[in-house]
N, C-alpha and C positions, 0 to 999 in steps of 0.2 A: 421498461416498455420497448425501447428503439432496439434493446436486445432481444427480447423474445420475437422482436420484429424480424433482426437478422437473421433467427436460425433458421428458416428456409431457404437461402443462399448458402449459408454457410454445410448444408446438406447438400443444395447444387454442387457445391465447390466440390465439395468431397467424391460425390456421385462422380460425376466428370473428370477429377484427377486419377479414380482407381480403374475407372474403364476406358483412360488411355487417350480419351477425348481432349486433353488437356498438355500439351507440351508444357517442358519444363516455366519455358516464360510468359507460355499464357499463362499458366499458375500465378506468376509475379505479376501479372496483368490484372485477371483477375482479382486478384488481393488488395491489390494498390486501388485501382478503377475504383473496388465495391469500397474501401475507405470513405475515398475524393466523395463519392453521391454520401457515404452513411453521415462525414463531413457536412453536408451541404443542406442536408435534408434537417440535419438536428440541429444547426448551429446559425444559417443562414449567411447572413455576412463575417460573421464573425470564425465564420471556418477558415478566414483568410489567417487567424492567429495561427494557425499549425501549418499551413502551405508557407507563409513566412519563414519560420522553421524549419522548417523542411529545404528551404531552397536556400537559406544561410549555412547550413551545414553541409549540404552537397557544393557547394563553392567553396567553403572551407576545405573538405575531403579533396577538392581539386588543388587548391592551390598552397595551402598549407604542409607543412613537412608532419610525419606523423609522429615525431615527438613532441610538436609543441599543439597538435592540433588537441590536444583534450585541454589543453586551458583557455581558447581562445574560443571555445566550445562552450567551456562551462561560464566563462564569461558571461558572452552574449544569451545563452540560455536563461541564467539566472537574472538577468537584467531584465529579458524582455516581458519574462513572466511576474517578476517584480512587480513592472510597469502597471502591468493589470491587474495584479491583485492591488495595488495602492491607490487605482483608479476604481477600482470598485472601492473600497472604501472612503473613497472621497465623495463618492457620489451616495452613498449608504449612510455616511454618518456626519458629514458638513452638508450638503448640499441638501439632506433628507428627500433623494428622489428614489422612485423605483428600478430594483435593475431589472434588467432584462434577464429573462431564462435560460436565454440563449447564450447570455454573456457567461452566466456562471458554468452551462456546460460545458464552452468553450477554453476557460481557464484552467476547467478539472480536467479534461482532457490534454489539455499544453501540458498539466503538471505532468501526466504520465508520460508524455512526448520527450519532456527532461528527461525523464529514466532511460528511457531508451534512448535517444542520444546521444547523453554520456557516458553509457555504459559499451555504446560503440565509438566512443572517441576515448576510451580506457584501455579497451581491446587493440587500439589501433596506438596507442602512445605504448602498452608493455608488448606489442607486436604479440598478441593472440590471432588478430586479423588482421590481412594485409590485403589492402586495395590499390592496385597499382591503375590508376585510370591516365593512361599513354595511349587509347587505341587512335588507329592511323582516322579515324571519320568519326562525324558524329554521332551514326549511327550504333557504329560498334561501344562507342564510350558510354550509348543509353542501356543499350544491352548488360553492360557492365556495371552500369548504379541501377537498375531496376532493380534486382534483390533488397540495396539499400532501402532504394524509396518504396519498397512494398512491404521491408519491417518497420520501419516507421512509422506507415500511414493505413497500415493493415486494420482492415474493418473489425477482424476478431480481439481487437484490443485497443481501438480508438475509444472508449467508454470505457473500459474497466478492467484493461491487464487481462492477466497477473504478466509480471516480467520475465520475458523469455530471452537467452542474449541471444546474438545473434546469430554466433557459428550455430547453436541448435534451430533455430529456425531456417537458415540455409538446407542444414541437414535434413531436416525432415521432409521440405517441403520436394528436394531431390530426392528421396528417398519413397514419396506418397504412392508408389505404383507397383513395389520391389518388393510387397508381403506384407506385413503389417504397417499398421493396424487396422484389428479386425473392423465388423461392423458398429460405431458410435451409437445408433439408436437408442439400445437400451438404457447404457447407462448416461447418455443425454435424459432419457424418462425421467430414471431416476433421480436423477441431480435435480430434474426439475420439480418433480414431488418432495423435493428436501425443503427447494426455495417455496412453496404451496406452503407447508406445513409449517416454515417460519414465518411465514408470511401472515397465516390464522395463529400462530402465537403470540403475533406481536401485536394485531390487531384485540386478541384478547385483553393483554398487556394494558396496553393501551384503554379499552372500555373500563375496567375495572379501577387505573389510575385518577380516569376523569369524574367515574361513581365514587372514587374516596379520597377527594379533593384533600391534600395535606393540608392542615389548619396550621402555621408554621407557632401560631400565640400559646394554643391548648393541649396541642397533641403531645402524647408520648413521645421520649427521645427516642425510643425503639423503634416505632411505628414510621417516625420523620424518615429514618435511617434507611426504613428498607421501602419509602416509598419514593429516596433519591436513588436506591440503585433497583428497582425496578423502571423507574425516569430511565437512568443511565444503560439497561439492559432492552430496552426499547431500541435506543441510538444504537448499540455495538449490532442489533438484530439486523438493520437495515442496512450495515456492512458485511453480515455473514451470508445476506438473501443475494446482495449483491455481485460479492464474491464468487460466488456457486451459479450464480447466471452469466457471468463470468464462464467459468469452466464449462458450463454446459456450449457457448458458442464457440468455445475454442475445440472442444471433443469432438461438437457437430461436423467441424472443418477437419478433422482427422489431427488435430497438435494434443500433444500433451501425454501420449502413448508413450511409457519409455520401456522400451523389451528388456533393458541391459541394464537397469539400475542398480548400483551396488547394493546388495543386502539387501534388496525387494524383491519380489515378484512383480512382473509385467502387470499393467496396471495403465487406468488415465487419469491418475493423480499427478502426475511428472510436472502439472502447471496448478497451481493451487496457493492463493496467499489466507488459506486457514481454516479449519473445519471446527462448526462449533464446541463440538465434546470435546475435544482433545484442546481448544483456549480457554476454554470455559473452566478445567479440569485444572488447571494452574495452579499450583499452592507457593508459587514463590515469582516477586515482580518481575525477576531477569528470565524465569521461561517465558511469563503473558508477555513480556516484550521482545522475545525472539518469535513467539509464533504467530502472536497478531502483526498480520497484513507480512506474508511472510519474505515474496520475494521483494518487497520496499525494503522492510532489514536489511534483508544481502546487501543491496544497491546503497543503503546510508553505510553498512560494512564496509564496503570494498572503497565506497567514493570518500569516507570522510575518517571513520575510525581505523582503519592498519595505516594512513597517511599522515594522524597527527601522532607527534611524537610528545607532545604536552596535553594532558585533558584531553586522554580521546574520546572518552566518556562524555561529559560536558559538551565539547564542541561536535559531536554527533548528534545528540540531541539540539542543539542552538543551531542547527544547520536543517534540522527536519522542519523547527520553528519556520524560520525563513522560507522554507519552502512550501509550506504549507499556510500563508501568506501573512504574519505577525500581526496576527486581531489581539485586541487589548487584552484578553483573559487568557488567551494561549499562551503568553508569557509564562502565568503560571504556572498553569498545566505543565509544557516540557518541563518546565524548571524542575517542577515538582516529581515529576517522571523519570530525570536523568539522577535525582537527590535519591530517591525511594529505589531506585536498581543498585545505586551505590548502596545503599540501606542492607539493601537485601543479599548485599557479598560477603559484607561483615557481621552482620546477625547471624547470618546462618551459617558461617565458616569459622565463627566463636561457640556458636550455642546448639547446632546440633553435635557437634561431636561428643556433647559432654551429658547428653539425656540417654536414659535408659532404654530398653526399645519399648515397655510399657509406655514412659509418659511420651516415646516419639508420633503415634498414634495421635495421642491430642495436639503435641503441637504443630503436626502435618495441618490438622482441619483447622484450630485458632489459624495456622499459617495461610490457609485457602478463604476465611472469612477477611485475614486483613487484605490478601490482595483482592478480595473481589470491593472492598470497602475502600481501595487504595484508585482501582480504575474508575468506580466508579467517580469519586472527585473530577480525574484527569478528564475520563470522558464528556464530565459536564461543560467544564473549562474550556474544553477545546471546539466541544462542538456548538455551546451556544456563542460562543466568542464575543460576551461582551460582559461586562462586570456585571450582571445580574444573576449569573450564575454564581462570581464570590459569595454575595450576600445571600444565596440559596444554600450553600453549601454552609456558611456562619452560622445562619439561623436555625438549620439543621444538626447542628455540633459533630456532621460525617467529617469537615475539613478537619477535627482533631486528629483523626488517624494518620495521613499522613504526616502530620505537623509529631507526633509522637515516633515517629519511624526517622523522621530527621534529627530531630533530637538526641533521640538513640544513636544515630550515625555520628554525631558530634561526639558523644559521650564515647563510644570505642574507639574512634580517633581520637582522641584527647589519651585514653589510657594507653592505645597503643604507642603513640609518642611518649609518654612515662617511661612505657616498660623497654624503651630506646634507648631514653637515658638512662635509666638503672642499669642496663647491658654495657 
């Protein structure tokens, strides 16, 4: 809602930047200003957790050396946001009192905050970006982190991304006057009749789940099955309506236009964490895990997996866990997420090369029913976060699937260590 709120601004903005009305730093003004209120207006006090933020990291940026400043970075980042998911939980499940709304938008939004944080104190440790703030006044030294503090705090992605680094939003937003991109309107429409139509999908979803209440004692295992992953096709829907209202206020504000993409046509998809056909269309766990939530991937890619030299696998996932604040069932879920992508390297790098292309057909689609049976699990785990989802998924005999896909992974690791020692 507070985004469909913004896209009338986020058209001022745009409006005002191409007809010149707008110097480069009102731009950053702009951007940052409409933040600070969209902040203040949806969060209340609790907006002070991203100005905290924000103002640790520009003292860091000042006074730290930029090879050590992304650990000192990712430190306090990851602490602070800790602090508040731990305290929401204490307060949710010992103290049984209500949170506030406000709290939890304010946490979901820090967590995006992380992202872009560290992915500007990544830039600034392999010297992608260099920020030399030496100017002789104060004034000139504000001139000079405004950029910063207007990707940061940038109202077209305080609620809901997608991650854009930095040197591209420099770029563009210097660029807003000099030719493209064209007019946003339309395919703002668009996007937004995308988010309508999931929106009456889910709500369908939805009526029909609560007219066929699953009976967990009598019903068919079949039936149990696909009325957990219509449950769990509900949850991903409210990510994909999201997502796309998402891109519509970043389009609205002229971002997301890339002319020059390699092997694309010009297009405003250049900012997108995923469309539904093309996650939906999955037949194997390691694509639904690269292109759900897409530019978060990149960001656990670059921050945690090419970094670890043992388990990058594992401790990518154990690092998303954490981040996404360690509720008692989400254990399982990554756990079972990072086991099921390993699954899915050796099943299918043992066993499709050895099917004919007749039977490749069926085990493409068998291969599309187990991942859609595989997220469905993860997705319940994670997003109801609390052990009642285990016993939904037990009682339902869906947790077989993945528990059968690990298995299997034991079982090829076991031969393939054999056929080590036979060698």
């Amino acid at each position: 809602m507070h985004q469909c709120l913004s896209l009338p601004f986020a058209f001022l903005f745009y409006f005002l930047a191409k007809q010149g009305y707008l110097f480069l730093t009102y731009r950053y003004l702009f951007v940052c200003v409409g933040g600070c209120v969209l902040a203040v207006v949806t969060m209340g006090i609790y907006s002070l957790l991203l100005f905290t933020s924000t103002f640790v990291f520009i003292l860091l940026v000042c006074s730290v050396d930029p090879s050590c400043i992304h650990l000192w970075t990712f430190a306090f980042q990851m602490s602070w946001q800790t602090f508040w998911h731990l305290l929401i939980q204490y307060r949710e499940y010992y103290l049984h009192e209500p949170v506030c709304t406000r709290l939890f938008l304010a946490v979901s939004s820090l967590m995006l905050l992380t992202q872009r944080i560290t992915s500007v104190s990544m830039d600034l440790q392999e010297k992608r970006v260099m920020l030399t703030v030496n100017a002789s006044s104060k004034r000139k030294a504000c001139v000079m982190l405004l950029p910063l503090i207007s990707y940061i705090l940038s109202f077209t992605t305080l609620l809901g991304g997608p991650l854009c680094s930095y040197s591209r939003f420099v770029s563009q937003m210097a660029d807003m006057r000099l030719g493209p991109p064209p007019n946003p309107l339309g395919v703002v429409f668009l996007k937004s009749m995308q988010v309508l139509l999931l929106e009456c999908f889910r709500y369908c979803l939805v009526y029909f789940l609560k007219r066929n209440t699953c009976d967990l004692s009598n019903s068919i295992i079949l039936y149990r099955a696909l009325w957990v992953w219509g449950l769990a096709m509900v949850l991903r829907i409210q990510y994909y309506s999201h997502w796309r209202m998402s891109e519509c206020l970043n389009n609205a504000a002229g971002f997301g236009f890339w002319e020059n993409s390699p092997g694309d046509s010009p297009g405003w998809s250049g900012l997108s964490d995923g469309d539904f056909w093309t996650i939906e269309a999955s037949t194997r766990m390691s694509e639904f895990a690269r292109r759900w939530n897409a530019t978060t991937a990149s960001w656990l890619r670059r921050l945690v997996y090419t970094r670890c030299k043992h388990f990058p696998l594992f401790m990518t996932f154990s690092f998303s866990l954490w981040w996404h604040g360690v509720h008692d069932s989400q254990f399982v879920g990554f756990l079972t997420l990072a086991a099921t992508v390993k699954a899915d390297y050796h099943i299918h790098r043992r066993l499709r090369p050895k099917l004919s292309s007749t039977w490749r057909k069926t085990y493409i689609c068998l291969s599309w029913i187990n991942t859609q049976m595989i997220v469905a699990c993860i997705i319940i785990t994670v997003e109801l976060r609390n052990m009642s989802s285990l016993r939904l998924l037990s009682m339902t005999y869906i947790g077989l699937v993945p528990l059968f896909n690990i298995i299997l992974l034991f079982i090829l690791l076991k031969l393939n260590t054999d056929t080590d020692v036979v060698m």
